[in-house]
VEXDREN-2710 file (C-alpha; in Angstrom, 1 decimal):
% VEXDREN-2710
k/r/px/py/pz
1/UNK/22.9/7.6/-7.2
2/UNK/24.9/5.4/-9.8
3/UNK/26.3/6.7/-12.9
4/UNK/28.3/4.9/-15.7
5/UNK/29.9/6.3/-19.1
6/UNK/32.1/8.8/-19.6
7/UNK/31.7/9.4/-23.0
8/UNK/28.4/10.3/-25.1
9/UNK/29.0/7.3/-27.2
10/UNK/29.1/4.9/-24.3
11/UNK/25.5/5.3/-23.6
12/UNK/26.3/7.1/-20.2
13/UNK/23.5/6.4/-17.5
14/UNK/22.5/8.1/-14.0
15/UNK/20.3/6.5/-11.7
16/UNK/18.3/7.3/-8.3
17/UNK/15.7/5.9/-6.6
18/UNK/13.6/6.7/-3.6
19/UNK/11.2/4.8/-1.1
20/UNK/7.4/5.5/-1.3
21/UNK/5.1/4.6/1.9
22/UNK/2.6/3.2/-0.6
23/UNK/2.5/0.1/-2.6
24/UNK/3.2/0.3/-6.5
25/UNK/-0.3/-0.2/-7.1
26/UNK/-0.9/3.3/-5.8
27/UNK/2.3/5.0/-7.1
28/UNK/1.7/4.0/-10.7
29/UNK/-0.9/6.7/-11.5
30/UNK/1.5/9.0/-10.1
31/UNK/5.1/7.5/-12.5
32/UNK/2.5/7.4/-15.4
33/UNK/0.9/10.9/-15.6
34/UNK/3.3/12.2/-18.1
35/UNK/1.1/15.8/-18.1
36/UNK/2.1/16.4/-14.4
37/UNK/6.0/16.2/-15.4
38/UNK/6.1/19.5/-15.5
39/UNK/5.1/20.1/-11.3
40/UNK/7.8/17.5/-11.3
41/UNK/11.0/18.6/-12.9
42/UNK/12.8/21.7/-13.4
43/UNK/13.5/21.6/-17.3
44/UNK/10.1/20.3/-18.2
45/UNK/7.8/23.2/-19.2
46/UNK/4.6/21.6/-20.8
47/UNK/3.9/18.1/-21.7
48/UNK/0.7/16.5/-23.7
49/UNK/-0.3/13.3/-25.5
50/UNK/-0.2/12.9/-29.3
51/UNK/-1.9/9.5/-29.9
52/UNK/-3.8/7.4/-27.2
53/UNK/-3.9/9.9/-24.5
54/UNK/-3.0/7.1/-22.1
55/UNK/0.0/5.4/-21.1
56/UNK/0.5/2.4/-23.7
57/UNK/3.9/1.1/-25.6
58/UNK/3.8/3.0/-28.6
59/UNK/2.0/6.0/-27.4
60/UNK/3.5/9.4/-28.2
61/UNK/4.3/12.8/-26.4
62/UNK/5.6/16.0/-26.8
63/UNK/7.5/17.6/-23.9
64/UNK/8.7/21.1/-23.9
65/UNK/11.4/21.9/-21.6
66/UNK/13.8/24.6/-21.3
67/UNK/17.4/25.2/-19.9
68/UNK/19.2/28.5/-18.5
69/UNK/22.6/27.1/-20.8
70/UNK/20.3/25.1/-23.7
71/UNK/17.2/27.2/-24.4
72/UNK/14.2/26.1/-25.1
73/UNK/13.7/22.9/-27.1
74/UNK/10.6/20.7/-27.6
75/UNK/10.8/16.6/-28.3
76/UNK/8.3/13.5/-29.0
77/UNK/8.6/10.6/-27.5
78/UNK/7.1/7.2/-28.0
79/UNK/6.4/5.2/-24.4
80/UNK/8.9/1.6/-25.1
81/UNK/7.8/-0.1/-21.6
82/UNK/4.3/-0.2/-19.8
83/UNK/4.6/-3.1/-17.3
84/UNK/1.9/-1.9/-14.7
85/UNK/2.7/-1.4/-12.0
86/UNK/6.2/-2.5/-12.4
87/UNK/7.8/-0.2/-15.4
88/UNK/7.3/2.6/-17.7
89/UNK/10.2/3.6/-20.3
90/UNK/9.7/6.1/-23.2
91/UNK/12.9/6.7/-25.9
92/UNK/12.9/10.6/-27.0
93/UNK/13.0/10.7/-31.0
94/UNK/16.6/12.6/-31.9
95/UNK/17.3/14.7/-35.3
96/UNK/18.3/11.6/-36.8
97/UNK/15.7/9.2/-35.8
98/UNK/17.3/7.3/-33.2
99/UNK/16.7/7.7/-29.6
100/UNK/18.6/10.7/-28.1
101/UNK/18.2/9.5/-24.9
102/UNK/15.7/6.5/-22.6
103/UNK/14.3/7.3/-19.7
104/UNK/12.8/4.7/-17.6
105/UNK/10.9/4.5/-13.7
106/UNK/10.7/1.2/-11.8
107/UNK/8.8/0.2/-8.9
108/UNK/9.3/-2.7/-6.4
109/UNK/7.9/-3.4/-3.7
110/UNK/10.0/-3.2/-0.4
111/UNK/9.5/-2.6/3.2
112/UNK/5.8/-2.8/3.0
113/UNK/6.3/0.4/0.1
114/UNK/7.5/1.1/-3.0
115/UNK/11.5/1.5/-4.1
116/UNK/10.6/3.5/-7.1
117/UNK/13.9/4.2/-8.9
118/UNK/14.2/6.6/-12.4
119/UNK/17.3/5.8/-15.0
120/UNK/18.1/7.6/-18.0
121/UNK/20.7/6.8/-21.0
122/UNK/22.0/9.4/-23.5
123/UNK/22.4/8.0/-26.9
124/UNK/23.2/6.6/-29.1
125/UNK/20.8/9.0/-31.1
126/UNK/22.4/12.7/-31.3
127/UNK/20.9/15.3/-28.9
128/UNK/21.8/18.8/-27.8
129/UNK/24.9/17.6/-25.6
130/UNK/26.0/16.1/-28.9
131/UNK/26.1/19.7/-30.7
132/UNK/27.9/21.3/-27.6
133/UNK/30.6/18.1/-27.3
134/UNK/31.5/19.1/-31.5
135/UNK/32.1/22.6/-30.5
136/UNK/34.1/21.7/-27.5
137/UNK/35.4/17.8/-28.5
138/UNK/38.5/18.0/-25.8
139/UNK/35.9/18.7/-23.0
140/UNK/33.5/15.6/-24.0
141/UNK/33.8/13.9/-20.6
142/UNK/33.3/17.0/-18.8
143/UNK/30.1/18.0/-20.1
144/UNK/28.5/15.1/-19.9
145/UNK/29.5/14.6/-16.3
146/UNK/28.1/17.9/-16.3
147/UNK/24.9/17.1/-17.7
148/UNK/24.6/13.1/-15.9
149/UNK/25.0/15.4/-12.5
150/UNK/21.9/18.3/-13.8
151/UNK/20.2/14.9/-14.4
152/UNK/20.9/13.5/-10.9
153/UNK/19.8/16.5/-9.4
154/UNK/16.8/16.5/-11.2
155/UNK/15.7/13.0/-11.0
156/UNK/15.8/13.2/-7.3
157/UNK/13.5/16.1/-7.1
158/UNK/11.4/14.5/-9.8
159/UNK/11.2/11.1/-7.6
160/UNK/10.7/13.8/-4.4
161/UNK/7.7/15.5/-5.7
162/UNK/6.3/11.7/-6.8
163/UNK/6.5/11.0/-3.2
164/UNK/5.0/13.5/-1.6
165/UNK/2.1/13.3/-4.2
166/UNK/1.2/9.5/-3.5
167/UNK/1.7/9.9/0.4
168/UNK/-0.1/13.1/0.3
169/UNK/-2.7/11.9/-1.1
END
């Protein structure tokens, strides 16, 4: 894991990664299937295409997710990187139009497999840690070490369940 930022306005970023006993070719389905994010992650409830359908830069989704200390909450985002088999970023739309937060997956290949790693960024858009950081200002670098450690957690179960879904297969 790698993590930098302390602050919301620095763009804080986690980072894991993983190795798959399959080459990228054969993980990419798996990083790409947006509609099985929610067998994948704990927060993510329901996801489905808006446009395409299919995993091209400027496609759209909308992702549902839900949080015991957040609620419920649903988002679009538009897919910003589609490098098969190499990348695949997507920026969620915040309230004001800019990105509340990137998330991207990479694949390399290494040791005969796959080092697929995932990476988010909050910001610089405003999000629902930005509401919770005006109510509680003096405790900014807390909760978003809070929230970059939920993610960390997450992200490694996320790249988990990709695993065993290409090697299982």
């Amino acid at each position: 894991m790698e993590w930098t930022g302390a602050r919301y306005a620095d763009g804080p970023t986690v980072e894991v990664s993983t190795w798959v006993d399959a080459p990228p070719a054969a993980v990419w389905p798996a990083v790409v299937d947006v509609v099985a994010m929610p067998s994948q992650s704990p927060e993510v409830v329901q996801v489905e295409w808006l446009d395409s359908g299919r995993p091209e830069v400027g496609a759209r989704f909308r992702g549902h997710s839900r949080h015991d200390a957040l609620g419920s909450w649903s988002t679009v985002s538009e897919v910003v990187e589609c490098e098969e088999p190499a990348r695949f970023a997507w920026a969620v739309e915040g309230p004001d139009g800019d990105a509340s937060a990137t998330w991207r997956f990479s694949l390399a290949v290494e040791d005969g497999g796959t080092r697929l790693s995932e990476w988010v960024r909050l910001g610089p858009g405003r999000s629902g840690l930005s509401l919770a950081i005006e109510r509680m200002p003096d405790r900014e670098q807390k909760i978003v070490f809070v929230r970059l450690r939920e993610f960390e957690t997450n992200m490694t179960g996320t790249l988990e369940a990709i695993r065993r879904r290409v090697e299982g297969a």
